[in-house]
N, C-alpha and C positions, 0 to 999 in steps of 0.2 A: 584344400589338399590334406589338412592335418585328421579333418573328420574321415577322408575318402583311406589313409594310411593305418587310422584303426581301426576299421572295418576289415581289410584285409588283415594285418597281424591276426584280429580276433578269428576270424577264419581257418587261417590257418592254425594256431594253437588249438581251434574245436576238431581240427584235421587232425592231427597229430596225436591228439591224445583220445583217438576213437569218439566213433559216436553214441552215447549211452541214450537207450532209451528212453521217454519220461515212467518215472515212477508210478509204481499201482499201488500203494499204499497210499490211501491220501484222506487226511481226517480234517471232515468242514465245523466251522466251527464260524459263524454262526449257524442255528441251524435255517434260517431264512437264506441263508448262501449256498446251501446246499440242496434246497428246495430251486432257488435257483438255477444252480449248476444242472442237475438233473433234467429242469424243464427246458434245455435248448437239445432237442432229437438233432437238427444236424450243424456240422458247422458251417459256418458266414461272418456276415459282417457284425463290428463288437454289438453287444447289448449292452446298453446304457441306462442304469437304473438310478437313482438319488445316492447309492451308497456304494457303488459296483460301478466297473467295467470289466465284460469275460472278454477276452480274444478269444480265438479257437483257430484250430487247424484241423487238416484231417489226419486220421488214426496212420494212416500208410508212411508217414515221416518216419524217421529214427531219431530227429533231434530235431526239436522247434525254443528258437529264443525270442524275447521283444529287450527293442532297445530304447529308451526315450529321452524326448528331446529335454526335459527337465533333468537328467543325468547325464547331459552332454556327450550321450550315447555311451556313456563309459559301464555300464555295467549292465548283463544280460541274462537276462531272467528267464529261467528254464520252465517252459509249458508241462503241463503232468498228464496224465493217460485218464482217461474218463472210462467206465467198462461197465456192462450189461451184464445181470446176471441170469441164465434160464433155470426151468424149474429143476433142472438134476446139479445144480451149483457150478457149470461151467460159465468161466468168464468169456466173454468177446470184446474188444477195444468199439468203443463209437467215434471218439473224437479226440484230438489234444486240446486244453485250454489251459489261459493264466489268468489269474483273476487280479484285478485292480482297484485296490480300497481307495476311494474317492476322500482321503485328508485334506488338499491341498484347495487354493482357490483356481484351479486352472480354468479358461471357458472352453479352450481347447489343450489340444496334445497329437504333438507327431512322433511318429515312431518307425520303426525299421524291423523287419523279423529277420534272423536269419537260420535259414531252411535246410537242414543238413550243409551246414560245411557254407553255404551262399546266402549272400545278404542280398536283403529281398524287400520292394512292398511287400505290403498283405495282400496276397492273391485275392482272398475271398471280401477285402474292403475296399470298395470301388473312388471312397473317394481320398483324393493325394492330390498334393502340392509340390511343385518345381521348387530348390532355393540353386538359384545360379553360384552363390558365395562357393557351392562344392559341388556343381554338377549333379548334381541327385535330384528324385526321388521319395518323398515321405508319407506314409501313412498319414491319416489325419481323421480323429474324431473331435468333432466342434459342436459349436451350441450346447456346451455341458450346462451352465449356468454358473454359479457363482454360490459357494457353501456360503451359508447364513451367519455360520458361526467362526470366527476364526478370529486368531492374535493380531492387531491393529491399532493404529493411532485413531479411538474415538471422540476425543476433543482435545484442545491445546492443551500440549502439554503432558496430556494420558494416557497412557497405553493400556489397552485392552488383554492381556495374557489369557491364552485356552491352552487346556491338554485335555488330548482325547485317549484314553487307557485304560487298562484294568479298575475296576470300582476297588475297595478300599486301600488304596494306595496313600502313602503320607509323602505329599510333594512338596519341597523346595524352588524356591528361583531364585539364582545366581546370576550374576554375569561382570560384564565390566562396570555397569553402575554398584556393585558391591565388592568389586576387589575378589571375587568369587568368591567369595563367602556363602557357601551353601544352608542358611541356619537363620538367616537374615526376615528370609518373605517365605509364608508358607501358605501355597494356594488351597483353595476352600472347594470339595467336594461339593458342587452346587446340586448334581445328579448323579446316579450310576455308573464311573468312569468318564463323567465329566468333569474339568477342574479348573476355577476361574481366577484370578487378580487382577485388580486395578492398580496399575501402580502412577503415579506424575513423573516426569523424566522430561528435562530440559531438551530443548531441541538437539541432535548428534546423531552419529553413529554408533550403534551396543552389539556389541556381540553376549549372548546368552544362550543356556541352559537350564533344564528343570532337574533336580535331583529327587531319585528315591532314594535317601541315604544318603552314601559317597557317589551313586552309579549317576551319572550323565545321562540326560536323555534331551535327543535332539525334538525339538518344537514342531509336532507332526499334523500342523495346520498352517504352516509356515516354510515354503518353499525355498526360501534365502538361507543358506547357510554358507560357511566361508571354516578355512584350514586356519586357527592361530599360528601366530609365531612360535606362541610353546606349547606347540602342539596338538591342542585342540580343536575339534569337530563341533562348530559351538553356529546355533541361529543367528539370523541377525534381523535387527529390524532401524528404518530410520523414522527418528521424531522430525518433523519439521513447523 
């Protein structure tokens, strides 16, 4: 009942406060994302590539969101306008879509759109799952596989640390095995925006993050995160 209660709120709040277009300004960045993006002519069901998931909707909406099941449907992410251009520079809309950077280890993901003002499967993605706990409904893209790389207990005792970002960044790792002390562990640019530590950590519960600086940054290979007592937005992971 609590999922079904904010779905509506969110509704209505996207009711009230009009429905905005998605955006035509839109700058891809990688450029293989945009090569991407470009090469789906209409929309349908998501396209699932090693590093990507698009959603799409069609052009006729005034507002398309997606909600997912890894963000306890709490936050809703606005699809952007795709558009064609002819040979005298006028634009035409094709499609709406969001794009989905593949961080996390998920094999699957359910999800919800909601479709001007109404929460909605994905029309155009045939396959969904019933959960009785709330009466619904969910999108569902499965058999993703399992990213190769990511933050993990690889032998007793060890934890494996990854960050996936920017290349020449100078990373920190903090967390409650150091009293957060950002200054302590400084992970090693193994590749281009990739950034690795081994650290040993007794078997528990940690909450952690990576520092650029003083700036926090949550573990974006690593789906477990939790709100501190004081305050903080910090990863977590268990040794056992």
């Amino acid at each position: 009942m609590k999922m079904k209660r904010f779905l509506v709120t969110a509704a209505i709040l996207l009711a009230l406060s009009g429905f905005m277009h998605a955006a035509e300004n839109i700058v891809y960045v990688p450029y293989e994302l945009d090569s991407l993006i470009h090469s789906i002519d209409n929309p349908g069901a998501p396209v699932i590539t090693d590093d990507y998931i698009i959603f799409t909707a069609e052009a006729k909406h005034n507002f398309v969101g997606i909600a997912f099941d890894f963000e306890n449907y709490q936050v809703i992410h606005p699809f952007k306008l795709l558009t064609s251009m002819d040979m005298d520079g006028k634009k035409s809309p094709r499609h709406l879509f969001y794009c989905y950077e593949r961080q996390h280890k998920y094999t699957s993901i359910k999800y919800r759109l909601i479709i001007d003002g109404l929460w909605t499967t994905d029309p155009l993605n045939p396959s969904r799952v019933y959960d009785e706990n709330v009466d619904l409904f969910f999108s569902k893209v499965s058999d993703l596989g399992i990213l190769d790389r990511f933050t993990e207990q690889t032998k007793r005792d060890t934890v494996h640390f990854i960050y996936k970002g920017a290349k020449g960044l100078k990373l920190n790792l903090a967390g409650t095995f150091t009293n957060w002390d950002p200054w302590i562990y400084e992970m090693q640019e193994t590749s281009p925006g990739f950034y690795e530590l081994d650290l040993p950590l007794p078997s528990g519960k940690y909450y952690y993050n990576y520092y650029n600086g003083l700036t926090p940054l949550l573990d974006n290979t690593n789906p477990d995160k939790v709100y501190t007592m004081d305050g903080r937005t910090a990863s977590v992971i268990v040794v056992k």
